[in-house]
N, C-alpha and C positions, 0 to 999 in steps of 0.2 A: 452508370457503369464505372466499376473501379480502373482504374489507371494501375496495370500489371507492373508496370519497372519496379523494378528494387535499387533503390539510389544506393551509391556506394563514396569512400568516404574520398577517390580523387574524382568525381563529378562536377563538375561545375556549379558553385553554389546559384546561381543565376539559371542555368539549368532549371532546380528543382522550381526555381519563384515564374520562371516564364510558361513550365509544364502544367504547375497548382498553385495560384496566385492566392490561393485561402491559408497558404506558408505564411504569409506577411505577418499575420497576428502571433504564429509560432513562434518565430523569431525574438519578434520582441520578449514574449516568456524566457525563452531562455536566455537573454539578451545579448543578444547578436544586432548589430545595428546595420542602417543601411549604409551601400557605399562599399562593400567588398571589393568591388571588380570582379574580374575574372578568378580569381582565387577559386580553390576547390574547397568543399564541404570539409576537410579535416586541413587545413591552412584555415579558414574562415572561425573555425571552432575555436582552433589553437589561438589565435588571435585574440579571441572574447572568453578564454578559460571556459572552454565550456566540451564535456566529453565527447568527441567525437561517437565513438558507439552510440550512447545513450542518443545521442542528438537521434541518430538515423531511426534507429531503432523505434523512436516515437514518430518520425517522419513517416517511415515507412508501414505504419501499423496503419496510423490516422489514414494515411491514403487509399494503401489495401484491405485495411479492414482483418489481416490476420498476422500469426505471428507466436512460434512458443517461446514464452520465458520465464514459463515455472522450473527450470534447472539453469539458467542463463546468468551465470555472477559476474558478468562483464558489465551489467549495470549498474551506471553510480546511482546511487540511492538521492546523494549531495547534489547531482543536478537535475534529477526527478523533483526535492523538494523545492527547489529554487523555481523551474518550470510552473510547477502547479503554483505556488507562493503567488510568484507575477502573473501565471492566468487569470486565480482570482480576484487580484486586486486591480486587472483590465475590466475583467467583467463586471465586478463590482462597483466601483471605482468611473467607470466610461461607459460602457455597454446597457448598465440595465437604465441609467439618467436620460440617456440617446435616445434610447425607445421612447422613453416616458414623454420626452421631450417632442418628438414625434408623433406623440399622439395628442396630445395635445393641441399642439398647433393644427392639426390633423380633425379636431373636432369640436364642436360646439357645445364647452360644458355647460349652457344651459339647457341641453336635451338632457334626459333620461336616462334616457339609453346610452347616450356618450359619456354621463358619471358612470353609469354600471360599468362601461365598460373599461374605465379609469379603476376601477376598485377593484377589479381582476385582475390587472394588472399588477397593481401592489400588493396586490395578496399571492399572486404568484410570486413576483422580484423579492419580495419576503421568506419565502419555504426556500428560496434559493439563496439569499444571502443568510439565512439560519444552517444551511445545511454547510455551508462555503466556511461558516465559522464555527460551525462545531471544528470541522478539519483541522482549521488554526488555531485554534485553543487548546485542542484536545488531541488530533490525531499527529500532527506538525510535530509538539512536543513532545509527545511521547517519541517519535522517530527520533530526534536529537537527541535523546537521552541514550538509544541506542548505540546511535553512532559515536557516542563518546565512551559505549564501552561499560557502560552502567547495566547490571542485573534488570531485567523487564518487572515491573509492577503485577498488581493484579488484572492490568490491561491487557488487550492484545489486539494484532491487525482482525482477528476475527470477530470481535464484536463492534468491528466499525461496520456501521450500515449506513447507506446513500439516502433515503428517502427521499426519490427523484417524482417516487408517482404521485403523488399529490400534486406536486408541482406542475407534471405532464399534462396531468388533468386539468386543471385548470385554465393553461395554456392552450390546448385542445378547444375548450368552450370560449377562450377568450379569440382566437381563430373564425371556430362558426358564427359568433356576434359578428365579426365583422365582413365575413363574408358575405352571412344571410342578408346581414338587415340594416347597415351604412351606406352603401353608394349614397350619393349626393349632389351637389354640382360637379360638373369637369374639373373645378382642379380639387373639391377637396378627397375625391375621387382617387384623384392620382396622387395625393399626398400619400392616403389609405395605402392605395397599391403598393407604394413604395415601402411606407411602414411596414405593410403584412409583408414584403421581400425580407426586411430585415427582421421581423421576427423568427420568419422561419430559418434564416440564415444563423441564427441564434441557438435554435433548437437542436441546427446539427450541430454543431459547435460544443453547445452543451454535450448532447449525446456521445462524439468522440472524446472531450471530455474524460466522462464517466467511462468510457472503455479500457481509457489510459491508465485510469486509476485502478480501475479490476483486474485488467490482463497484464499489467507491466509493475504499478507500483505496487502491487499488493504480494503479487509473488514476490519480488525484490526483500520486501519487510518481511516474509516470511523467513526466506535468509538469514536477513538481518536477525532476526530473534532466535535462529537455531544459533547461529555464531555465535550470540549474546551468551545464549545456556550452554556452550560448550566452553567458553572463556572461563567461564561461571567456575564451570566444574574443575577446570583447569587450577584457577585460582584455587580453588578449596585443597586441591592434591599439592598445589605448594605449600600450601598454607600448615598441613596436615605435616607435611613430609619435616619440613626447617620448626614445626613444632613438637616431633616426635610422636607423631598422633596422637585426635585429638579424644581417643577416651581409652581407658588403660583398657588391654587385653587381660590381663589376669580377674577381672569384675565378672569375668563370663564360664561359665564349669566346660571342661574339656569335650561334653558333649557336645552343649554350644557351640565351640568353635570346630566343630567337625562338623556341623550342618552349615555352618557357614560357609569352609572351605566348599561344602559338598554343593551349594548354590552355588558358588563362586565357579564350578564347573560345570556348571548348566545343570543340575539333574533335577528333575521336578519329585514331587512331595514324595509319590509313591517310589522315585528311583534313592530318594535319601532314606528310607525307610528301610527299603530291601537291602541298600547298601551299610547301612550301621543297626539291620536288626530288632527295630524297633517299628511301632503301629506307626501308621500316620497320623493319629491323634495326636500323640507324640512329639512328632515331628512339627507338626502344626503348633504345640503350646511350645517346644524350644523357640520355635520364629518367632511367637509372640515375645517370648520373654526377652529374644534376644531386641527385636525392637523399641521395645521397653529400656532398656539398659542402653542402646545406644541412639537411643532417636534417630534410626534410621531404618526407612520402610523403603525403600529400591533396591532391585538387582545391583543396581552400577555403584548405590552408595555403600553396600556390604562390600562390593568388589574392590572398591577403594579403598576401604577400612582394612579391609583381609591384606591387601599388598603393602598398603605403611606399616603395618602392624606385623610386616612378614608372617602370615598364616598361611600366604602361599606368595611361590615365586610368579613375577610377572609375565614372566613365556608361557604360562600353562594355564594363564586365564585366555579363554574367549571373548574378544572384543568385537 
């Protein structure tokens, strides 16, 4: 059953660790260390540079389980990557060796059955540290490049995919092995037991995990990459302006630039038509031509052209 509170940022950091003791690994992600005191969660934050909002924001999802922040720009993106950065390299790093190590000692590799189920293991802590490192190789960077303000690639946060189910699966049958068919002596029994605790302790772990990443980081990078292309755009309209724009007006016949203007005012094919007279065939080989001559196929980058190029004034375009 979830834990309803919604912690808040003067709470008492000790508070949240006494209520949900599974915070402990949180923490350290974001690196916050132990030894606060009594301090509250935004004293505790300020402390270790680390955003207050975002902190909670993750706190409180992980615990309840909900939460919107597809419109929510109070998120730092900076301590989102920092977070996930040191999760993985907990997990990686500590968590998957631990198990291993555990079972191990947990079983008798000259059974059968106890290599099988040594080799499900690595082949699962494999899909998971493949998946952990595409992130950092590939989805990590690509964010900094962001945040420093640089035009987006042919990447995006939408072709990043998780490939958690293999993983699951596996995980899954490496569970029923040991349910079904290891019991053994009394302790190597409760060695088992103990392990299979920490697996599955594992599983949730991963699971919110991957929540954090769908529900919180991924909307964030969405953000991030509309700001990016409106920077973008911004730049180009400086660029354009202190360069006296960037392709001469007189290149284009005065019909031209009357379908332009007349886009520029929103009217579509058939209203530019009726409006200067002419088929919409017409109207359609102007557009062509005019994108032809200025390499430029968008609403907004004709609309940009037409205001440097004063074709029309900027109060009378629709933005």
């Amino acid at each position: 059953m979830k834990n309803q509170k919604m912690y808040e940022a003067d709470d008492k950091m000790i508070s949240l660790i006494r209520d949900n003791y599974d915070l402990l690994q949180s923490l350290g992600s974001f690196g916050i260390s132990l030894g606060f005191g009594d301090k509250t969660v935004q004293e505790t934050c300020e402390d270790n540079n680390v955003d207050t909002y975002t902190f909670l924001a993750v706190v409180n999802y992980t615990i309840n389980g909900y939460g919107e922040f597809e419109a929510d720009e109070q998120i730092s993106v900076q301590t989102l990557m920092h977070y996930l950065e040191a999760s993985h390299a907990y997990f990686l790093d500590f968590q998957l060796p631990f198990i291993r190590r555990e079972l191990q000692e947990s079983l008798n590799e000259d059974d059968s059955l106890a290599r099988l189920i040594l080799r499900f293991y690595d082949e699962y802590a494999h899909e998971i540290r493949r998946h952990m490192q595409y992130e950092q190789k590939t989805l990590f960077p690509y964010v900094n490049t962001l945040l420093e303000g640089q035009p987006a690639n042919d990447y995006n946060v939408e072709t990043f995919s998780k490939h958690h189910g293999a993983a699951d699966k596996k995980l899954r049958e490496l569970k029923l092995l040991i349910i079904k068919y290891l019991p053994q002596d009394g302790l190597h029994n409760n060695q088992l037991t103990a392990t299979l605790h920490d697996i599955y302790d594992n599983e949730e772990w991963l699971r919110q995990h991957a929540q954090v990443e769908d529900h919180i980081f991924v909307p964030a990078i969405r953000r991030l990459e509309q700001m990016t292309k409106q920077q973008d755009v911004s730049r180009n309209i400086t660029g354009m302006v202190f360069k006296g724009g960037v392709q001469n007006p007189d290149a284009l016949s005065d019909r031209e630039k009357d379908v332009i203007i007349s886009l520029v005012q929103g009217m579509s094919n058939k209203e530019i038509a009726d409006h200067l007279c002419i088929s919409i065939n017409t109207v359609i080989t102007h557009r062509r031509n005019i994108a032809r001559k200025l390499q430029i196929h968008s609403p907004a980058g004709l609309t940009i052209y037409a205001i440097v190029n004063r074709l029309v004034d900027i109060s009378s375009v629709k933005l």
